[in-house]
N, C-alpha and C positions, 0 to 999 in steps of 0.2 A: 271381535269379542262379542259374546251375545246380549242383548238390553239387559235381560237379567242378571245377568251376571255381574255387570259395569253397576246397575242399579246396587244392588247388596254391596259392592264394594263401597260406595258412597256413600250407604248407610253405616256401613261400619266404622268408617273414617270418621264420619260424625258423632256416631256415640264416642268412641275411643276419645276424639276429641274434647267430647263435653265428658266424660270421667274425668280427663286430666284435668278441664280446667274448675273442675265441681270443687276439691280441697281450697284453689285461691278463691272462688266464692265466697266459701264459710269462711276465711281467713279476713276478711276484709269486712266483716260482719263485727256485730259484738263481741266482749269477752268472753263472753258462754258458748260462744260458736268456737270461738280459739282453744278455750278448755275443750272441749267435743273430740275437736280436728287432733291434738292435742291424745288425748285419754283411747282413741279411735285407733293412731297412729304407735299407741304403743304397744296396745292389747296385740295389734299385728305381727307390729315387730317380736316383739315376746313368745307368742303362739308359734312363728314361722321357725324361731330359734329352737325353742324347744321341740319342734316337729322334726326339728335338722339333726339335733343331736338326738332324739329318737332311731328316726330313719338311720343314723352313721351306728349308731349302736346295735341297732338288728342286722345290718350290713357286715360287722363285726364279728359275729355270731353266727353266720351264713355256714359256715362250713363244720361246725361243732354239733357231733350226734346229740340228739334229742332223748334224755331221758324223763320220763312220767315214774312218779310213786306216788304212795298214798300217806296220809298220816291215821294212823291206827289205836285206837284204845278200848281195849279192854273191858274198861267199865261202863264205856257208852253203847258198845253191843249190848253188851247184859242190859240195860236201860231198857232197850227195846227187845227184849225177849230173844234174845241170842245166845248160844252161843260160843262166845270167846275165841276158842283155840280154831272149833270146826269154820269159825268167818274167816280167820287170818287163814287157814287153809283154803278156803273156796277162792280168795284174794289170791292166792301163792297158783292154783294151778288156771288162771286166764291170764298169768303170765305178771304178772306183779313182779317187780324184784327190786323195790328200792321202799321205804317204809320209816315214814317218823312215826317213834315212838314217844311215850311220855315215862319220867321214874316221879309218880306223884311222892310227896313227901309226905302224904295221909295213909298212903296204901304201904310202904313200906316200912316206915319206923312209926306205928298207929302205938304205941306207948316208948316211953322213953330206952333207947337203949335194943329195945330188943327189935332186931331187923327183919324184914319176910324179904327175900327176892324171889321169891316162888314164881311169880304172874310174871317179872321183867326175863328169869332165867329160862320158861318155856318158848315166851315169843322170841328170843334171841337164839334158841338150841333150831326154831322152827325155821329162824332165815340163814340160820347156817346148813339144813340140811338141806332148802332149796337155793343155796350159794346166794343171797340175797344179802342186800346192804341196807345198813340203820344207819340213820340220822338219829342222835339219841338224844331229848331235852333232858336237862336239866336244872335245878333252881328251884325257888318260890310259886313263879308264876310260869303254869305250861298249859296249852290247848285245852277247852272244852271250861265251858262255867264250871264254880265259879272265876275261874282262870287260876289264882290264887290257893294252893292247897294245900296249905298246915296241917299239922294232925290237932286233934283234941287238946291236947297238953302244952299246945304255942299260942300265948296270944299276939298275933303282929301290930294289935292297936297300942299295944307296951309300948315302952323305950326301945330301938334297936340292938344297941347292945346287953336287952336282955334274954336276947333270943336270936339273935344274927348268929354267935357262936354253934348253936347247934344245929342251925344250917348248916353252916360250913362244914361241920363234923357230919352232916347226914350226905351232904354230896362229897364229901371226900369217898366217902363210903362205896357209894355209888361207882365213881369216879375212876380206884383203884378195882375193884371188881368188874367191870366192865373194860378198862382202854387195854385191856390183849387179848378179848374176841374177834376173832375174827370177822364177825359181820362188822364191829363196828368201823364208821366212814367217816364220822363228822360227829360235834357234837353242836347241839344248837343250847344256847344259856339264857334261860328264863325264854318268855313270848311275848312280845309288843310291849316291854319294858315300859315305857313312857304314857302307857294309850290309858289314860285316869280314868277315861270317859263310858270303859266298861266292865265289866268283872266287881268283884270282893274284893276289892287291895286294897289297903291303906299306905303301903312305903313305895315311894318313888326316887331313894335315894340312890343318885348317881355314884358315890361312893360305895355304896354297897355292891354295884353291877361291876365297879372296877375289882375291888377285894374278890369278886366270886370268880370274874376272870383271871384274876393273877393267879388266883389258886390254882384252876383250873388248866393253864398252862403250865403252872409249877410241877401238877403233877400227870399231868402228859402233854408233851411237847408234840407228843408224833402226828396227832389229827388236829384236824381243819377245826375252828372253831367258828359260827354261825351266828348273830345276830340279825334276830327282826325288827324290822319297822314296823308301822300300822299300815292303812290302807288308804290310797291316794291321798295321803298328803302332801305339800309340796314342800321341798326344804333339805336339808343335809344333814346326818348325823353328825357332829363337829364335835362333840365329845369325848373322851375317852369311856370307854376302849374302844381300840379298831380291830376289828374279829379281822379273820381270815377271809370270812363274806357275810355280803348281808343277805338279809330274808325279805320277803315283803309281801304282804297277805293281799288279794283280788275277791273283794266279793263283786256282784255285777248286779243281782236283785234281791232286795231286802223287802221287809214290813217295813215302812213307814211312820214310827208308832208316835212320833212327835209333834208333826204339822200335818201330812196332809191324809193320815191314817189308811193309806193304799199302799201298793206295792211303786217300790221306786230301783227303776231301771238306772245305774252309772252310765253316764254318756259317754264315759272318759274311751277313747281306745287304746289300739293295741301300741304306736306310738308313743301313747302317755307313760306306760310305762316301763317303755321302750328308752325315753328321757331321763325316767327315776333314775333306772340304772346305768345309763350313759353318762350321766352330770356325777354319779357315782364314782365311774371308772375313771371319770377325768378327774378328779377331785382327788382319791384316794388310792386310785390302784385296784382297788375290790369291785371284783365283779359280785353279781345279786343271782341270786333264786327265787322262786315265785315258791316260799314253804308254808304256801296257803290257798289255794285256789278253788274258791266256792262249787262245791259239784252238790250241793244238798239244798233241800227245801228249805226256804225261812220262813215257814208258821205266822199267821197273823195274831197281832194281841196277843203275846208272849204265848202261845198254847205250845205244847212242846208234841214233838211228831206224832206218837203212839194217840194222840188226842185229836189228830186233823184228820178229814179225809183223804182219801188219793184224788179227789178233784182238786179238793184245795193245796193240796201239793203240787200238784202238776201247774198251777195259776204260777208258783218261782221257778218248780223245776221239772221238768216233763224230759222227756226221752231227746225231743228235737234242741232243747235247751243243754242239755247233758254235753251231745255233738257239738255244739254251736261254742259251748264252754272249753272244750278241748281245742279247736280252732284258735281260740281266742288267747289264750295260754302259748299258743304256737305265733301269735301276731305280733307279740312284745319282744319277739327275739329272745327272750331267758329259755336257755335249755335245759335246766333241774326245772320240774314243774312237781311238786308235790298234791294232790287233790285233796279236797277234805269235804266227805262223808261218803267214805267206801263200806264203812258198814251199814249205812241207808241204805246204798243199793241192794245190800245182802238182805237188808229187813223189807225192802220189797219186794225181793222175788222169795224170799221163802214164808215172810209174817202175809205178807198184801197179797201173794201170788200174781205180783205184775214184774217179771221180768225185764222189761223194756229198757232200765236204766240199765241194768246186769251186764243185759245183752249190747248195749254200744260201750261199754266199758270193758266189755271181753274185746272185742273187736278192735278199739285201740290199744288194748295192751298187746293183745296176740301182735301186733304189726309193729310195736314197737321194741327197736332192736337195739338192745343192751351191750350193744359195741364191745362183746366180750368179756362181761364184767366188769368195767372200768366204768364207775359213775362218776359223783360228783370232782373227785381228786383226777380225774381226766383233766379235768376243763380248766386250762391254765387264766389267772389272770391277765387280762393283752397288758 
């Protein structure tokens, strides 16, 4: 055997050595050392476990077609000088075919009683004429600030019961007019239900989420019904009600606007929430979707897009970050992957004339194959 070789071996045996006996060092130290050895030993443990049940859950998942859609609205094209109908179209032909909607509760009963489906009855005639499937919110609280959307004539800082009732009567509405379209696939009820810490809301009550679900199954049993979580938090929904799945939002890079006023990168990977929903599946039976997955810039010091540059856009979300995001969405093993800011991309290639985001967004849609029309009611719970 050659010196060097014998030498390396000996050195190895020594470190390996002096690792194992480094823990009974600290052990035989102070109490501080003990807590360390202690606090050191569980963060391990912990992290290894939750990496286990990651890894077994994307393992799980291995052979279940990948679908991507977008979550879509209407009033936030228009926002940026859009639009409407011609984005959900330019969306429909790079191959799009899976699409959460919102039924804000401002935009169609905006005075008592009298109801517009105008704007939900186009976008749904449009994914039925490109055989496309809706994910359909509904509720108080759905996508895009202030998250929370009453009309004028609801005040939700009232008592509940003076105004929960005509909720109910406004998604019943909904509810019945929409569960025998055909595009519809799912319904998703309210968005991040519990998350205080953003939006316009004022009611958090759990009673009320259960009442809008019973309903909601009382009057169609036939679709899935969808609950979201917030975004990496650790912990179980243990609550009532138990949807048919859960949702759970992914942003990756944010403004900072609290401590350290920068942009802040999520360290978390694709495992992490690969765990979320594996401790899910073990827990409840319910398998998870990612009905949130950040593909859009986040503006520094609340400026909102139409007021940022495309440099300063590109600092969250640039072309190579776009890629990098779809990757990443493909890491956690969840195969509904919903995106969110498909009409950004449209307002940069047609408002900014930078194509870039468009273009690897075409690219991934074109190649992703819609298993025959069969989305999210494919994918059985294991």
């Amino acid at each position: 055997m050659p010196v060097e070789t014998e030498s390396y071996r000996s050195k190895l045996r020594k470190y390996c050595l002096y690792a194992l006996r480094l823990p009974v060092r600290y052990w035989r130290r102070n109490w501080l050392s003990k807590l360390l050895l202690i606090l050191v030993a569980l963060v391990f443990l912990l992290t290894s476990t939750m990496a286990a049940i990651g890894e077994w859950y994307i393992s799980t998942q291995a052979n279940i077609p990948l679908t991507y859609g977008v979550s879509f609205i209407p009033d936030y094209a228009q926002s940026l000088g859009l639009n409407p109908e011609a984005t959900m179209k330019a969306l429909l032909n790079i191959g799009v075919r899976q699409f959460r909607l919102t039924s804000y509760w401002s935009d169609i009963e905006p005075t008592k009683n009298n109801y517009d489906f105008t704007q939900l009855d186009w976008e749904l005639n449009l994914a039925n004429r490109y055989h496309a499937k809706v994910i359909l919110t509904i509720g108080l609280r759905q996508p895009r600030w202030p998250e929370c959307h009453p009309p004028s004539w609801i005040n939700t800082n009232a008592p509940m019961n003076t105004w929960e009732p005509a909720l109910l009567s406004f998604m019943s509405k909904v509810i019945n007019r929409y569960k025998g379209n055909p595009a519809l696939e799912a319904w998703q009820l309210e968005n991040e239900y519990f998350l205080q810490g953003f939006g316009a809301c004022t009611n958090f009550s759990r009673a009320r989420l259960v009442s809008e679900y019973q309903l909601l199954k009382k009057l169609d049993s036939a679709h899935s019904v969808i609950i979201g979580r917030s975004n990496n938090a650790l912990g179980l929904p243990l609550g009532s009600p138990t949807p048919d799945f859960y949702g759970i939002s992914i942003y990756k890079r944010v403004w900072d606007a609290a401590v350290t006023h920068r942009y802040l990168e999520y360290p978390y990977p694709g495992w992490f929430y690969g765990f979320l929903a594996g401790i899910q599946e073990i827990h409840q039976g319910r398998n998870m979707i990612i009905d949130e997955l950040q593909a859009e810039a986040w503006p520094p010091k609340g400026q909102t897009i139409p007021h940022t540059n495309l440099y300063e856009q590109n600092k969250s979300l640039s072309a190579q970050r776009l890629e990098h995001r779809f990757a990443f969405g493909k890491s956690t093993g969840m195969k509904d992957i919903m995106l969110w800011g498909a009409e950004y991309w449209y307002y940069r290639m047609v408002i900014l004339n930078d194509p870039s985001l468009w273009n690897v967004a075409k690219q991934q849609f074109k190649a992703n194959d819609y298993h025959s029309g069969a989305y999210l009611l494919s994918h059985p719970n294991l």
